[in-house]
N, C-alpha and C positions, 0 to 999 in steps of 0.2 A: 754659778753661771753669770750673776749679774756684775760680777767684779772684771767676768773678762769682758762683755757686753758693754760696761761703763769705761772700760782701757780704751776698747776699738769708739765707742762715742768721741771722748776728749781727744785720740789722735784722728777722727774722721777728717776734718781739713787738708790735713796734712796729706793726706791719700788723695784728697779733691783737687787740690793744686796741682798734685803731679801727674795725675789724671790732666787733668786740662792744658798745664804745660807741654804734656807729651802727644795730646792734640795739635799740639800749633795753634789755638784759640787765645783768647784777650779775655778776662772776665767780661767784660762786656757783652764780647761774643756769645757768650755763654747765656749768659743773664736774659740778652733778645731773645735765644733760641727757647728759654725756658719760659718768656713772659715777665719777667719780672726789672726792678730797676736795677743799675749797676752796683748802688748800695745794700739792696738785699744779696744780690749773688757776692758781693765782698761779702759782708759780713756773715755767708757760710766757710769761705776759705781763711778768714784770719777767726775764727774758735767762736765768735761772738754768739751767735745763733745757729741751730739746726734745722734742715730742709720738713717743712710737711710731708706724709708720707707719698702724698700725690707727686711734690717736689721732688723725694728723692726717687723716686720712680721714674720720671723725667732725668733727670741725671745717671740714673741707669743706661736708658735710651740711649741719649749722646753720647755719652761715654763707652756706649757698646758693652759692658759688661755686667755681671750679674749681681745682684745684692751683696751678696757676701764680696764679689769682689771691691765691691765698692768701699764695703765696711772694712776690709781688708783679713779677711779669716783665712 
């Protein structure tokens, strides 16, 4: 279980961006709505770092969808 759990982590980004692209959002955008700086919300969608779980909870929210979907399961 932890090797599929470790797949969906390293492509999480990759799901965030098009997530947020398919909002019509700006990292930026995002990043206000969450509280945080434009460089922390970049450095969820380019691999660097991963959201707290309060953070991705919040990105739940905005994004309207559900953990898993987020995670992409």
């Amino acid at each position: 279980m932890s090797s599929i759990m470790d797949k969906k982590l390293v492509n999480f980004h990759v799901t965030l961006k098009r997530l947020r692209q398919e909002s019509g959002h700006t990292q930026k955008q995002i990043a206000e709505k969450m509280g945080l700086t434009y460089q922390s919300y970049q450095a969820y969608e380019s691999g660097i770092s991963l959201p707290t779980l309060n953070n991705f909870l919040k990105l739940c929210e905005i994004f309207d969808v559900t953990p898993d979907e987020l995670l992409d399961f």
